[in-house]
PDBQT receptor file of N, H, CA, C and O in Angstrom, charges set to zero:
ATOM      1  N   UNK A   1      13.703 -12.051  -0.234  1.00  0.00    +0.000 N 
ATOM      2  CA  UNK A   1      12.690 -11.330   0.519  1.00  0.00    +0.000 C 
ATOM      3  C   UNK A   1      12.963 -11.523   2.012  1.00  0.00    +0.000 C 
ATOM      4  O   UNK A   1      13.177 -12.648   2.463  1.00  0.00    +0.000 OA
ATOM      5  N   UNK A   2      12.954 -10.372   2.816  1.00  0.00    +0.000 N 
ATOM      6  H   UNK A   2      12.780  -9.459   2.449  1.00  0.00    +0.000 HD
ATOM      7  CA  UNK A   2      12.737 -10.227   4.164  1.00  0.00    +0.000 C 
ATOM      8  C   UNK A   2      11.572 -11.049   4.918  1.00  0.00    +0.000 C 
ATOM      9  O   UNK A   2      10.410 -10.749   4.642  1.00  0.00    +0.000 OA
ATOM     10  N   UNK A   3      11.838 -12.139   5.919  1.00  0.00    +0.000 N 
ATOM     11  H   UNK A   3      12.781 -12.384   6.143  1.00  0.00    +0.000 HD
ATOM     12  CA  UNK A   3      10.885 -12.788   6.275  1.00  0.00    +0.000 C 
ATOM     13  C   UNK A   3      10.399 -12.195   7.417  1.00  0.00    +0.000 C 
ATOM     14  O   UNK A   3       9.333 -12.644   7.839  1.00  0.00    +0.000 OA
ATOM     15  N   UNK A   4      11.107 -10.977   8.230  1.00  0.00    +0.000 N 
ATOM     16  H   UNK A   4      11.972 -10.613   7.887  1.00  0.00    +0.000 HD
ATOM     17  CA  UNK A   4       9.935 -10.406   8.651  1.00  0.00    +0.000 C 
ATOM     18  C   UNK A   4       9.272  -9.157   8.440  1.00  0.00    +0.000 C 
ATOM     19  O   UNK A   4       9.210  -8.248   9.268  1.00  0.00    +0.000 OA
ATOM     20  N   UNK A   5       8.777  -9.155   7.288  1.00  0.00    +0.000 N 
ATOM     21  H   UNK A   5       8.828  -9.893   6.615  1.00  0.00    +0.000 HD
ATOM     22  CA  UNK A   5       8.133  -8.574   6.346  1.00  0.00    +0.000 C 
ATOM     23  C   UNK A   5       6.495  -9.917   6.287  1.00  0.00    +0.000 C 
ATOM     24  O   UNK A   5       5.302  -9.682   6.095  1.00  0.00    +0.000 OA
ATOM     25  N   UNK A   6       7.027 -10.870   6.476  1.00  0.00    +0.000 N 
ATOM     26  H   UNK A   6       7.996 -11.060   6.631  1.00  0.00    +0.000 HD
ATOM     27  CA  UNK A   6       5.987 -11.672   5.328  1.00  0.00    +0.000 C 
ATOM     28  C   UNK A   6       4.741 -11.642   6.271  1.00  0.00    +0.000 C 
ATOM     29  O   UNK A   6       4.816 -12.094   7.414  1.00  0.00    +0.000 OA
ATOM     30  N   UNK A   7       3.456 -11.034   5.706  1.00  0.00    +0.000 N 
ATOM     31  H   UNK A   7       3.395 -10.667   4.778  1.00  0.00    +0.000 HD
ATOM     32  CA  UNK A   7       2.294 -11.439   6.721  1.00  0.00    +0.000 C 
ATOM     33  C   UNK A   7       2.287 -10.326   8.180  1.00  0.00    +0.000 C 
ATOM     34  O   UNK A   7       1.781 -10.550   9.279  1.00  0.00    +0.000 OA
ATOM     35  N   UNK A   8       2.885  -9.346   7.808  1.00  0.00    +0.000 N 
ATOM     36  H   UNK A   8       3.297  -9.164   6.915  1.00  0.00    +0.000 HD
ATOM     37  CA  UNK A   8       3.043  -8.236   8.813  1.00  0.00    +0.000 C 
ATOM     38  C   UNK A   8       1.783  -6.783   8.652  1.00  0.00    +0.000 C 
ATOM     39  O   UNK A   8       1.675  -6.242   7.552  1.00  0.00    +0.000 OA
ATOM     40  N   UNK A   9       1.425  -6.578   9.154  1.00  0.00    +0.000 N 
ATOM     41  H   UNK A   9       1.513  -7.018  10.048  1.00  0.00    +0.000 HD
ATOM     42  CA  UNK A   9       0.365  -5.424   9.020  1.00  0.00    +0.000 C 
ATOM     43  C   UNK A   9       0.682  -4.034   8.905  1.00  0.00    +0.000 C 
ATOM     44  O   UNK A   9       0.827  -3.723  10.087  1.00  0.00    +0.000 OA
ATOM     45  N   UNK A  10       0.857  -3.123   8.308  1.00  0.00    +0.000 N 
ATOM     46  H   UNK A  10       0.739  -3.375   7.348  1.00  0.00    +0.000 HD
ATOM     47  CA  UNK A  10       1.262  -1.710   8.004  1.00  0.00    +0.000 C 
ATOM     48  C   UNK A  10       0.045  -0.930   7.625  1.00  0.00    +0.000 C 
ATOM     49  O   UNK A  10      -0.961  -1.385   7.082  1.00  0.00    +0.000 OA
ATOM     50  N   UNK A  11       0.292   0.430   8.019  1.00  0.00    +0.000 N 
ATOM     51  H   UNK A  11       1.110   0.800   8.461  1.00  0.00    +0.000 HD
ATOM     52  CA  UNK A  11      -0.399   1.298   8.104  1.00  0.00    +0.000 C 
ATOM     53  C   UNK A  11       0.414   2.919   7.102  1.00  0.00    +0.000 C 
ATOM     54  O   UNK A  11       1.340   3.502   7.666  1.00  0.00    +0.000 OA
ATOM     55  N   UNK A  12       0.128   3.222   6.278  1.00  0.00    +0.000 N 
ATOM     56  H   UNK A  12      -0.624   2.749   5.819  1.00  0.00    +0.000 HD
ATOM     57  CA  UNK A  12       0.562   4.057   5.800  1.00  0.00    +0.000 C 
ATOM     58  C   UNK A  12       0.116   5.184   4.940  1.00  0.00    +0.000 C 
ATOM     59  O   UNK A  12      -0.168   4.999   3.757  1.00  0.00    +0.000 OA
ATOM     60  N   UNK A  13       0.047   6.409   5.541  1.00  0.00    +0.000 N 
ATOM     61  H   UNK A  13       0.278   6.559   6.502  1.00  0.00    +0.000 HD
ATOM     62  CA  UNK A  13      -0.541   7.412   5.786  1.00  0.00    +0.000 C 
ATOM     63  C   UNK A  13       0.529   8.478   4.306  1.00  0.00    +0.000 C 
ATOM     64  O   UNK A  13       1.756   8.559   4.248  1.00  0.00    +0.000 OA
ATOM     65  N   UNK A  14      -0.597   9.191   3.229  1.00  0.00    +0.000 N 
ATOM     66  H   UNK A  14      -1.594   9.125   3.275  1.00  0.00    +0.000 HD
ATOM     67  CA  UNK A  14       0.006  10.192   2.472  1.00  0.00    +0.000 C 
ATOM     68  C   UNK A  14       0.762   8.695   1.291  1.00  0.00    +0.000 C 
ATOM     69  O   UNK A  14       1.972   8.614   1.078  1.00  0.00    +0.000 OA
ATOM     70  N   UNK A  15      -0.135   7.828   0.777  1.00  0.00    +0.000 N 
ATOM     71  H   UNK A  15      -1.118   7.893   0.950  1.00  0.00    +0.000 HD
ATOM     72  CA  UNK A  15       0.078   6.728   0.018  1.00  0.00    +0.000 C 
ATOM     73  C   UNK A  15      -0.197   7.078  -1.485  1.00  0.00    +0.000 C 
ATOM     74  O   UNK A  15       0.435   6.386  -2.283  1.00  0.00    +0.000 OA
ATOM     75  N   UNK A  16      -0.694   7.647  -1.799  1.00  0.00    +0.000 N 
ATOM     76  H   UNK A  16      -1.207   8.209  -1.151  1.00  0.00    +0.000 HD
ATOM     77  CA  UNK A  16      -1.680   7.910  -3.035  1.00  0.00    +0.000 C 
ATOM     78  C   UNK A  16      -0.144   8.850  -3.605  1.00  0.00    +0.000 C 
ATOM     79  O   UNK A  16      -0.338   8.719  -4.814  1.00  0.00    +0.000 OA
ATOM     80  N   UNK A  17       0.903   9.494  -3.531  1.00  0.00    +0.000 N 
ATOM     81  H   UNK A  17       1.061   9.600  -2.550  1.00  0.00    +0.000 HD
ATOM     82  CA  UNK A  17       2.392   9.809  -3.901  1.00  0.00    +0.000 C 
ATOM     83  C   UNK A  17       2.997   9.156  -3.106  1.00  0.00    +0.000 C 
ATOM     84  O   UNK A  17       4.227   9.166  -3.108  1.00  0.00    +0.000 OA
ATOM     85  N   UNK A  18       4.863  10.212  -4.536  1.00  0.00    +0.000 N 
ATOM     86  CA  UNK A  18       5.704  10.223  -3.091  1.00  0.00    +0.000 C 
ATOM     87  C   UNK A  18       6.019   9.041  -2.684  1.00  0.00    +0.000 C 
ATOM     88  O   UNK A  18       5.971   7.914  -3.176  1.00  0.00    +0.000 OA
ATOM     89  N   UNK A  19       6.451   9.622  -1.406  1.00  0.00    +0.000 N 
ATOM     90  H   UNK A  19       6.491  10.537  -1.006  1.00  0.00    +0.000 HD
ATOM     91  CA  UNK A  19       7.369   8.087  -0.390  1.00  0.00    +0.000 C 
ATOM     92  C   UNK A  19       6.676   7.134   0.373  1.00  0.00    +0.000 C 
ATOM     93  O   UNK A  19       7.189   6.174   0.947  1.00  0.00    +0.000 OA
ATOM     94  N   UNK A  20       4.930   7.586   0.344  1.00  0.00    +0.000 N 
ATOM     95  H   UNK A  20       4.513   8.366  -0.123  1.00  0.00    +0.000 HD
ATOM     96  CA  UNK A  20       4.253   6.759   0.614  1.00  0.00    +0.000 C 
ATOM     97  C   UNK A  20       3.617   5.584  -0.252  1.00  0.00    +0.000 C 
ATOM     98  O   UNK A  20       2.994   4.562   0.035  1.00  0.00    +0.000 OA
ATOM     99  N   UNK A  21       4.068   6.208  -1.498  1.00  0.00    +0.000 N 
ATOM    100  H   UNK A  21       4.574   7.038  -1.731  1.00  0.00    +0.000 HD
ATOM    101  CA  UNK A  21       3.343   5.491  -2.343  1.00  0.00    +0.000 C 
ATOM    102  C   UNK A  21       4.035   4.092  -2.830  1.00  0.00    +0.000 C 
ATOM    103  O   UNK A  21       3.628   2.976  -3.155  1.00  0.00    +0.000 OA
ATOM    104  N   UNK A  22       5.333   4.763  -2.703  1.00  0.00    +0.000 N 
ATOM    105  H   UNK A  22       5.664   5.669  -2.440  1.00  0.00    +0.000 HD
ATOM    106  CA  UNK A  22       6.702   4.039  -2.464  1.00  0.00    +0.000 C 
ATOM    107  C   UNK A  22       7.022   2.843  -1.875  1.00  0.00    +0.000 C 
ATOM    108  O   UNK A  22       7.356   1.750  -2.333  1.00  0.00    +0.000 OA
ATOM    109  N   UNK A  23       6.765   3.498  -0.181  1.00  0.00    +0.000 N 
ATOM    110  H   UNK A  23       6.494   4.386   0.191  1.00  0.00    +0.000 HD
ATOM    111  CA  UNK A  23       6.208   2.524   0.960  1.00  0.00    +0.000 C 
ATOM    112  C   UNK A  23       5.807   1.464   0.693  1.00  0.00    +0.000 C 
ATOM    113  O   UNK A  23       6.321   0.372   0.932  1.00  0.00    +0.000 OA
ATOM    114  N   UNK A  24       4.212   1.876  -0.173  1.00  0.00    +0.000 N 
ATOM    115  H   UNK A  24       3.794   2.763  -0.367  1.00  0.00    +0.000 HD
ATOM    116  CA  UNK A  24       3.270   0.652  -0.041  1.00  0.00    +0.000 C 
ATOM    117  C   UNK A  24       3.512  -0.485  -0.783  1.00  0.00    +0.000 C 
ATOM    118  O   UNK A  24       3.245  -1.669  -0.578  1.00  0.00    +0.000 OA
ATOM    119  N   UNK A  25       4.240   0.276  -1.966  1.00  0.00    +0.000 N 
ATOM    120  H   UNK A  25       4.457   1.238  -2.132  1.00  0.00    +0.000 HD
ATOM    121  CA  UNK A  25       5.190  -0.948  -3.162  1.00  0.00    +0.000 C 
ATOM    122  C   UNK A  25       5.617  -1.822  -2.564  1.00  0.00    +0.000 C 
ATOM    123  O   UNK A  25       5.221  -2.983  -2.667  1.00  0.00    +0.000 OA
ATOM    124  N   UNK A  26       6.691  -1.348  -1.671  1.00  0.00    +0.000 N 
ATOM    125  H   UNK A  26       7.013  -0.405  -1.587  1.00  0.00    +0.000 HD
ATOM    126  CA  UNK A  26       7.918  -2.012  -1.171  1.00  0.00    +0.000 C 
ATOM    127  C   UNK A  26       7.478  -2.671   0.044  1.00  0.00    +0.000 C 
ATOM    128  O   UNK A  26       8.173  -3.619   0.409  1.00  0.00    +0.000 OA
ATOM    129  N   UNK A  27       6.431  -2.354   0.770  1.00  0.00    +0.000 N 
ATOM    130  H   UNK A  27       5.866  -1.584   0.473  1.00  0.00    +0.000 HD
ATOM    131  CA  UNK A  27       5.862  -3.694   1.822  1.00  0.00    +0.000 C 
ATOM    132  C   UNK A  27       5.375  -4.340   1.119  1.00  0.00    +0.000 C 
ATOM    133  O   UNK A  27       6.158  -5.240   0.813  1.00  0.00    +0.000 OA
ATOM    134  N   UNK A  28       4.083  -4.469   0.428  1.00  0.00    +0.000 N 
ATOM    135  H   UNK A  28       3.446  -3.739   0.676  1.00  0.00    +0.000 HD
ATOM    136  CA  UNK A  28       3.593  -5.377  -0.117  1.00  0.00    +0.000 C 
ATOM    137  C   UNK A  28       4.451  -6.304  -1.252  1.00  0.00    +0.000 C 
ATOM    138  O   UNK A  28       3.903  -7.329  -1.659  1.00  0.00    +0.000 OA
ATOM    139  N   UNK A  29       5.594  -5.997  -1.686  1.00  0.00    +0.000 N 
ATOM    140  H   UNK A  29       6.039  -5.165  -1.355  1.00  0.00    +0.000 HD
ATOM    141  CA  UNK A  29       6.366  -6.327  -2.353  1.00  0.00    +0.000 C 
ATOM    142  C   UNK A  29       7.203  -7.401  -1.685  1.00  0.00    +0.000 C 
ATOM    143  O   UNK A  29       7.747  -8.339  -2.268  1.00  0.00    +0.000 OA
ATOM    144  N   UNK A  30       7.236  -7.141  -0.376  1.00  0.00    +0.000 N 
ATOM    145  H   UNK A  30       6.794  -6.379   0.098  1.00  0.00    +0.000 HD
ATOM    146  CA  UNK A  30       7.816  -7.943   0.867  1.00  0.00    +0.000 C 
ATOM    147  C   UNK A  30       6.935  -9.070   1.043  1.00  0.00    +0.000 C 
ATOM    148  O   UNK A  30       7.214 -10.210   0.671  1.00  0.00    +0.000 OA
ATOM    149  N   UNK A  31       5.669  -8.670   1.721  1.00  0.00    +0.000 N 
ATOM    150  H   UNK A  31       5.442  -7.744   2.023  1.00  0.00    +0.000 HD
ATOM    151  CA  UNK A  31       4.795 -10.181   1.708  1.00  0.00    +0.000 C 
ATOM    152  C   UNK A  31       3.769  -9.065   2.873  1.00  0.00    +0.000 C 
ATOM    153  O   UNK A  31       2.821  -9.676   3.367  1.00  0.00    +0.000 OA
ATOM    154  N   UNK A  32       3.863  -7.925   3.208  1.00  0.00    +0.000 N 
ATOM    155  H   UNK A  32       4.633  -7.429   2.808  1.00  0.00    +0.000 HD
ATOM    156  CA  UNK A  32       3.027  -6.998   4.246  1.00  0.00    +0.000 C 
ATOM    157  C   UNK A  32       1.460  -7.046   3.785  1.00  0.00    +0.000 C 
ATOM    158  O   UNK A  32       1.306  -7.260   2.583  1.00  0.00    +0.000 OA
ATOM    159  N   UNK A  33       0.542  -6.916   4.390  1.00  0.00    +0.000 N 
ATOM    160  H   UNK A  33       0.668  -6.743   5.367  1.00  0.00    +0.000 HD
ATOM    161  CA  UNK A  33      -0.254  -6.262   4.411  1.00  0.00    +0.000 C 
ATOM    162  C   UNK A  33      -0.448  -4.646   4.612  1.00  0.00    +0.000 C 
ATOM    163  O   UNK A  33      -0.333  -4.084   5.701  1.00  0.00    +0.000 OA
ATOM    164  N   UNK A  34      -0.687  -4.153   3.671  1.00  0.00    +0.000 N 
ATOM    165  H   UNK A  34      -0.781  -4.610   2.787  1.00  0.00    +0.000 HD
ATOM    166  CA  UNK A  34      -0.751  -2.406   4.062  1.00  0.00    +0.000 C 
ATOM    167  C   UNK A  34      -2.508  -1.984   4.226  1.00  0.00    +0.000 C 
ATOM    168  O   UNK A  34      -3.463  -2.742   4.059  1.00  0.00    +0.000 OA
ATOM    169  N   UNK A  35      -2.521  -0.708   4.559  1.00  0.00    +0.000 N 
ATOM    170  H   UNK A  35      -1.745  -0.092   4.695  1.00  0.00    +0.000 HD
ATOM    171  CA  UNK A  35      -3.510   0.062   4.711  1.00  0.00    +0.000 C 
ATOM    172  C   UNK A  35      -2.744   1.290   4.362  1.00  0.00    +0.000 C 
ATOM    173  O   UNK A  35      -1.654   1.635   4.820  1.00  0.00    +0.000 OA
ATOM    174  N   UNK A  36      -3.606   1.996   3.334  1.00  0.00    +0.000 N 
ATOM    175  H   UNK A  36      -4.491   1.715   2.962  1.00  0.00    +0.000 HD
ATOM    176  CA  UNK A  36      -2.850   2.807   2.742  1.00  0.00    +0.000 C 
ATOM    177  C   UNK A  36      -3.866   3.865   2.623  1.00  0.00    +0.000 C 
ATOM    178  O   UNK A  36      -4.972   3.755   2.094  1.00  0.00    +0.000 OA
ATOM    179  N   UNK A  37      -3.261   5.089   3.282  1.00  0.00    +0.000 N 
ATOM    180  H   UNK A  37      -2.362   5.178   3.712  1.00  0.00    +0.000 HD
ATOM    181  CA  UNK A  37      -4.685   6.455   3.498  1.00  0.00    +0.000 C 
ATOM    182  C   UNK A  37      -3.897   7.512   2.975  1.00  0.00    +0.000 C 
ATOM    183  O   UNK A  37      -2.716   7.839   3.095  1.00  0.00    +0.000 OA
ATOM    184  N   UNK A  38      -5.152   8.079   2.191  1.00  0.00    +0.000 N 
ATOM    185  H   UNK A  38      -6.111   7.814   2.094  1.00  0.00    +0.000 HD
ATOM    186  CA  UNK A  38      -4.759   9.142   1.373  1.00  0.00    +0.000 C 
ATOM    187  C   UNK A  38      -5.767   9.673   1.263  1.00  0.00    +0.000 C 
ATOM    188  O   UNK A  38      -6.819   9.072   1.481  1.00  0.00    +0.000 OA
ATOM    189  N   UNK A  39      -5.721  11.149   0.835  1.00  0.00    +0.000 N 
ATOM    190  H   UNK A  39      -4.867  11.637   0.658  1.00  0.00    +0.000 HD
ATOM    191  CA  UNK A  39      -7.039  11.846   0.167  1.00  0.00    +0.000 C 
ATOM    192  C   UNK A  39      -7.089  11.412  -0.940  1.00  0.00    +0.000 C 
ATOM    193  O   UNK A  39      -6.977  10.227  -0.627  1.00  0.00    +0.000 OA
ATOM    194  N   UNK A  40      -7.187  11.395  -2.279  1.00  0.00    +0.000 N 
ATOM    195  H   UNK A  40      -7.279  12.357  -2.533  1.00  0.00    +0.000 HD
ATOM    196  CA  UNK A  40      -7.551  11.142  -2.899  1.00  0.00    +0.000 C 
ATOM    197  C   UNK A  40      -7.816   9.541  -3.628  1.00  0.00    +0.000 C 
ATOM    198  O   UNK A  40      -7.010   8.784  -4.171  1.00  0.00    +0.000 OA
ATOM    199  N   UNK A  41      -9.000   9.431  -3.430  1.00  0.00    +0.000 N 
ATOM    200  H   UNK A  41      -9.655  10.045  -2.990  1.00  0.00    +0.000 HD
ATOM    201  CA  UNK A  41      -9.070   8.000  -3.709  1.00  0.00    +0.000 C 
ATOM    202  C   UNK A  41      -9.225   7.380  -5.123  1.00  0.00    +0.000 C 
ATOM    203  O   UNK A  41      -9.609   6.212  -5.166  1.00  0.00    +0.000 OA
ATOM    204  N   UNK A  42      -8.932   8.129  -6.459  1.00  0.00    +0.000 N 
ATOM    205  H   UNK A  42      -8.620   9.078  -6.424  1.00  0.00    +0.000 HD
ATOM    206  CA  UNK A  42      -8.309   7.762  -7.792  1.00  0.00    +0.000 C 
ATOM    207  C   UNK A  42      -7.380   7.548  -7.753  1.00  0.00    +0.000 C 
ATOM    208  O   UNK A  42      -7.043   6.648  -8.523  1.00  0.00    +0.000 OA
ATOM    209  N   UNK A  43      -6.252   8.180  -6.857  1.00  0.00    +0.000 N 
ATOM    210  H   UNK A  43      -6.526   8.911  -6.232  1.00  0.00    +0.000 HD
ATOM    211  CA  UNK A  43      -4.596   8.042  -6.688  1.00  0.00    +0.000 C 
ATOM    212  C   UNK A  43      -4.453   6.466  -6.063  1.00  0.00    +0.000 C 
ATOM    213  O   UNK A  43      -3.746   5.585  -6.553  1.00  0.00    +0.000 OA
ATOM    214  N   UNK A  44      -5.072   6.376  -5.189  1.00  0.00    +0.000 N 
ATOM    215  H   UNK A  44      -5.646   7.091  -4.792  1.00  0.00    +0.000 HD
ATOM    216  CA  UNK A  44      -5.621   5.206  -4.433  1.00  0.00    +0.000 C 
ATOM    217  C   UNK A  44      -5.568   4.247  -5.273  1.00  0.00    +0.000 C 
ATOM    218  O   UNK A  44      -4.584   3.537  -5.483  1.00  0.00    +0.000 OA
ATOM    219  N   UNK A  45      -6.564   4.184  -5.765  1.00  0.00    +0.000 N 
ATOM    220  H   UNK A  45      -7.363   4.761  -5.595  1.00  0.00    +0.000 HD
ATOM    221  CA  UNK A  45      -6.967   3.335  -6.615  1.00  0.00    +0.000 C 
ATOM    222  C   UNK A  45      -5.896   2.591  -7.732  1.00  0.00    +0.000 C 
ATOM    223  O   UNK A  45      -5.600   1.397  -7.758  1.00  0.00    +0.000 OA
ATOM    224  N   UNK A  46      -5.418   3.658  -8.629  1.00  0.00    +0.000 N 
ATOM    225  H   UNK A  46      -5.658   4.629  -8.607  1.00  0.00    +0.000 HD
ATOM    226  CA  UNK A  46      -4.383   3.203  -9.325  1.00  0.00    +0.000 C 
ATOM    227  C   UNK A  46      -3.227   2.424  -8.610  1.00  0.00    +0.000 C 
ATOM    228  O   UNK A  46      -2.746   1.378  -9.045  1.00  0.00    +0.000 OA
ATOM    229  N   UNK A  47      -2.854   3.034  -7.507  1.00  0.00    +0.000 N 
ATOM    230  H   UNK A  47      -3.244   3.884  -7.154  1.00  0.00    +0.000 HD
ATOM    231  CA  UNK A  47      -2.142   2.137  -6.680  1.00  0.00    +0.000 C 
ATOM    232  C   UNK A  47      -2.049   0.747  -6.659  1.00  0.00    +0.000 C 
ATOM    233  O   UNK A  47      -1.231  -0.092  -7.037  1.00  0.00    +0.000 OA
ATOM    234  N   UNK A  48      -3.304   0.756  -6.015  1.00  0.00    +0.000 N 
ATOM    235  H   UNK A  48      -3.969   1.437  -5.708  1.00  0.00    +0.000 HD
ATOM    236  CA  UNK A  48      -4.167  -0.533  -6.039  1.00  0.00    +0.000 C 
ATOM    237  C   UNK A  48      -3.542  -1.402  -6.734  1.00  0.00    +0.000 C 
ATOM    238  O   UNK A  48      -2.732  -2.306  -6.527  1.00  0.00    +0.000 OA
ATOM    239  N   UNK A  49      -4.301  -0.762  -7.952  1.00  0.00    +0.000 N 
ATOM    240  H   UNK A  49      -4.959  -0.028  -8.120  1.00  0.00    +0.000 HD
ATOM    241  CA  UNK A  49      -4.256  -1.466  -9.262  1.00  0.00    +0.000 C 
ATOM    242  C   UNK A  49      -2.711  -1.466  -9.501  1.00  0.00    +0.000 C 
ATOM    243  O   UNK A  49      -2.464  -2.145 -10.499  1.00  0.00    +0.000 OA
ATOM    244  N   UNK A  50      -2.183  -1.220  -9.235  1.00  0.00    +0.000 N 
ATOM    245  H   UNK A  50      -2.383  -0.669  -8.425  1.00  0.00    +0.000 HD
ATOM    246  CA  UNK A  50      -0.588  -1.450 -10.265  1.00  0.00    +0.000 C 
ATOM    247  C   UNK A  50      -0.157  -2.698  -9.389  1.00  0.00    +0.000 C 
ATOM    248  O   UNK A  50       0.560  -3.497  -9.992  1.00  0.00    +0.000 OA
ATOM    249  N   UNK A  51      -0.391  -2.934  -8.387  1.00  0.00    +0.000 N 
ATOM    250  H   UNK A  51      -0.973  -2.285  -7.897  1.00  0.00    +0.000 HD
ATOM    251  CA  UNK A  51       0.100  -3.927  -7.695  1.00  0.00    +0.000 C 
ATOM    252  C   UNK A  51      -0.069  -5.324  -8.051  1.00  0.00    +0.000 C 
ATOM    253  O   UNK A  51       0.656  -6.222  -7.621  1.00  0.00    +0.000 OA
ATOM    254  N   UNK A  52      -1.153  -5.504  -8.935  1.00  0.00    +0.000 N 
ATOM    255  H   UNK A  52      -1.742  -4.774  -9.284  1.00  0.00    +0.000 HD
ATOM    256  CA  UNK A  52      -1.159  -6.695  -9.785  1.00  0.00    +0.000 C 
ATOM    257  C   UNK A  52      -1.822  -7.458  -8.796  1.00  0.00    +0.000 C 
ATOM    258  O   UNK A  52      -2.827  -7.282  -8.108  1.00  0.00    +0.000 OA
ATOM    259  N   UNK A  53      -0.656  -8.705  -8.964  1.00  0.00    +0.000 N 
ATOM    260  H   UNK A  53       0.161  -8.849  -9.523  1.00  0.00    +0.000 HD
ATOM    261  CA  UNK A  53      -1.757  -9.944  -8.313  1.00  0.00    +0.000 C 
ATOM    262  C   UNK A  53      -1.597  -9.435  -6.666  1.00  0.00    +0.000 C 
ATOM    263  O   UNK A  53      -2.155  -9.711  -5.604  1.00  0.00    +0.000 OA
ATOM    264  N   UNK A  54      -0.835  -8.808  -6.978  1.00  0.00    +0.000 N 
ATOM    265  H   UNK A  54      -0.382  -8.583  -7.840  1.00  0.00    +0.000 HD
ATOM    266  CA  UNK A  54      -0.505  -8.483  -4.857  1.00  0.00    +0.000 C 
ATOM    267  C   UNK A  54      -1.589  -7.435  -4.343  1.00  0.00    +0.000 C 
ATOM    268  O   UNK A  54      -1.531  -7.012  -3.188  1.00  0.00    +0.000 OA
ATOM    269  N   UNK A  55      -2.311  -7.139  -4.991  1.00  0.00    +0.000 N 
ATOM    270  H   UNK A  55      -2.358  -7.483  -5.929  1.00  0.00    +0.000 HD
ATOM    271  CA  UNK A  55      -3.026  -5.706  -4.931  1.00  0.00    +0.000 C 
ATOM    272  C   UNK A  55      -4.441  -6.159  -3.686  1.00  0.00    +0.000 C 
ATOM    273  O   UNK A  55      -5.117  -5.382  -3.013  1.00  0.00    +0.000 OA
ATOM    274  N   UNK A  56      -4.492  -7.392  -3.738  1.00  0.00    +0.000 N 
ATOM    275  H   UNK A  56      -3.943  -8.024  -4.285  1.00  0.00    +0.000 HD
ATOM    276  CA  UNK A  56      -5.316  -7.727  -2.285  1.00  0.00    +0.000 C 
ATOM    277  C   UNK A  56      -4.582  -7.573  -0.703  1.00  0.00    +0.000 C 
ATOM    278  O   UNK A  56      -5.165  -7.723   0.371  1.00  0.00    +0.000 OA
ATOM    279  N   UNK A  57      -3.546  -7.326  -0.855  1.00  0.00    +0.000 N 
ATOM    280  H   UNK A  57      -3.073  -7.204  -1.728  1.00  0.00    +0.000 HD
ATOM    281  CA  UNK A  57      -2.758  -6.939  -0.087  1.00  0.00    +0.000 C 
ATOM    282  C   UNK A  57      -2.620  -5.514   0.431  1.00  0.00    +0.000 C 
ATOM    283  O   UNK A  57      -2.006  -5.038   1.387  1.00  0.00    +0.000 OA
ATOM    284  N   UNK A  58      -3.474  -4.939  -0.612  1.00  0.00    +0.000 N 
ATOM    285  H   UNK A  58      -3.972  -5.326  -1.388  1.00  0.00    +0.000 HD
ATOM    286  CA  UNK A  58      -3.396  -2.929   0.150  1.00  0.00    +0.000 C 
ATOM    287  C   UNK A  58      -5.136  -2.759   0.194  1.00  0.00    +0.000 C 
ATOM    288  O   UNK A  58      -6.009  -3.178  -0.567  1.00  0.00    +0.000 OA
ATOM    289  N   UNK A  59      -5.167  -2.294   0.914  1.00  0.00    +0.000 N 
ATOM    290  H   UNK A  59      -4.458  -1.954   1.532  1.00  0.00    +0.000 HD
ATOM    291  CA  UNK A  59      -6.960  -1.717   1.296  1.00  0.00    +0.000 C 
ATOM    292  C   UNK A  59      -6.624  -0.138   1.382  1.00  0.00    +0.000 C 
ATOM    293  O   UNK A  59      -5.909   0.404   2.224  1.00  0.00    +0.000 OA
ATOM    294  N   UNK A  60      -7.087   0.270   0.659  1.00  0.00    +0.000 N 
ATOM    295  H   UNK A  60      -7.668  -0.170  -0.025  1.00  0.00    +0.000 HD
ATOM    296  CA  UNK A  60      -7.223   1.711   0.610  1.00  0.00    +0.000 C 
ATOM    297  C   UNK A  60      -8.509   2.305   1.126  1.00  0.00    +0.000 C 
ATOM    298  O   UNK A  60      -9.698   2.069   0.916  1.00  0.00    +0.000 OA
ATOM    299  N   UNK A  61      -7.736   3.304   2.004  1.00  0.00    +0.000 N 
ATOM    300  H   UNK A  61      -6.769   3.497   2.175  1.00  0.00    +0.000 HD
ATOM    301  CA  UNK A  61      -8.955   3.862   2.649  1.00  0.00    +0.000 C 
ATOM    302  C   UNK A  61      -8.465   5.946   2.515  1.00  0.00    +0.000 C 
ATOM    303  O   UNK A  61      -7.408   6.554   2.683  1.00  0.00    +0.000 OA
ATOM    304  N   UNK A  62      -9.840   6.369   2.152  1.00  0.00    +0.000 N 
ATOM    305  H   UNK A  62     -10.699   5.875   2.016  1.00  0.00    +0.000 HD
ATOM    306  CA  UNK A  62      -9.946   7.872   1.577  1.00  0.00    +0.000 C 
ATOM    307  C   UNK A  62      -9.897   8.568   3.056  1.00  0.00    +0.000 C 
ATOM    308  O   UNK A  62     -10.936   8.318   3.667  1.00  0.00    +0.000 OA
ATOM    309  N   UNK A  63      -9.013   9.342   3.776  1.00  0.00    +0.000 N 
ATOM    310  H   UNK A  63      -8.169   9.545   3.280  1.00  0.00    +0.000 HD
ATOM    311  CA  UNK A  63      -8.967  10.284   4.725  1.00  0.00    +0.000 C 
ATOM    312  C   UNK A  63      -8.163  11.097   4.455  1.00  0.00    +0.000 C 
ATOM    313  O   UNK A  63      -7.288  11.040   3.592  1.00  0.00    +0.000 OA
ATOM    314  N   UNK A  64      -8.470  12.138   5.375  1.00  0.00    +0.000 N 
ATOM    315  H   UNK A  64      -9.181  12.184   6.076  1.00  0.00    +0.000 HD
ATOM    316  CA  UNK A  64      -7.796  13.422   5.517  1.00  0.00    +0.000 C 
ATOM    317  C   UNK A  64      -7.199  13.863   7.006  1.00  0.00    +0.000 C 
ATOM    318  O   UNK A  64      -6.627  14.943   7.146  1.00  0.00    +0.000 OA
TER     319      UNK A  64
């Protein structure tokens, strides 16, 4: 793992697919904190959720 990744703050916009959704894997997968905005907040959600124990690590927030 990339250590500067670990404990870093991200912001990532169009999360809920795609290469954002991608994104949010692969920071938080690092050791990041994300914020992850999307319209739809079921897409969101599952996200969330797949992330397991790391999943306190993404805050999802519903915008457009």
């Amino acid at each position: 793992m990339n250590e500067y990744y670990t404990d870093k703050g991200a912001l990532v916009t169009g999360a809920s697919s795609g290469i954002g959704r991608e994104i949010v894997k692969e920071l938080v997968a690092r050791g990041s904190n994300v914020v992850a905005v999307a319209r739809r907040s079921n897409r969101l959600m599952e996200l969330r959720e797949s992330l397991g124990e790391q999943k306190e690590r993404c805050l999802p927030i519903t915008g457009d």
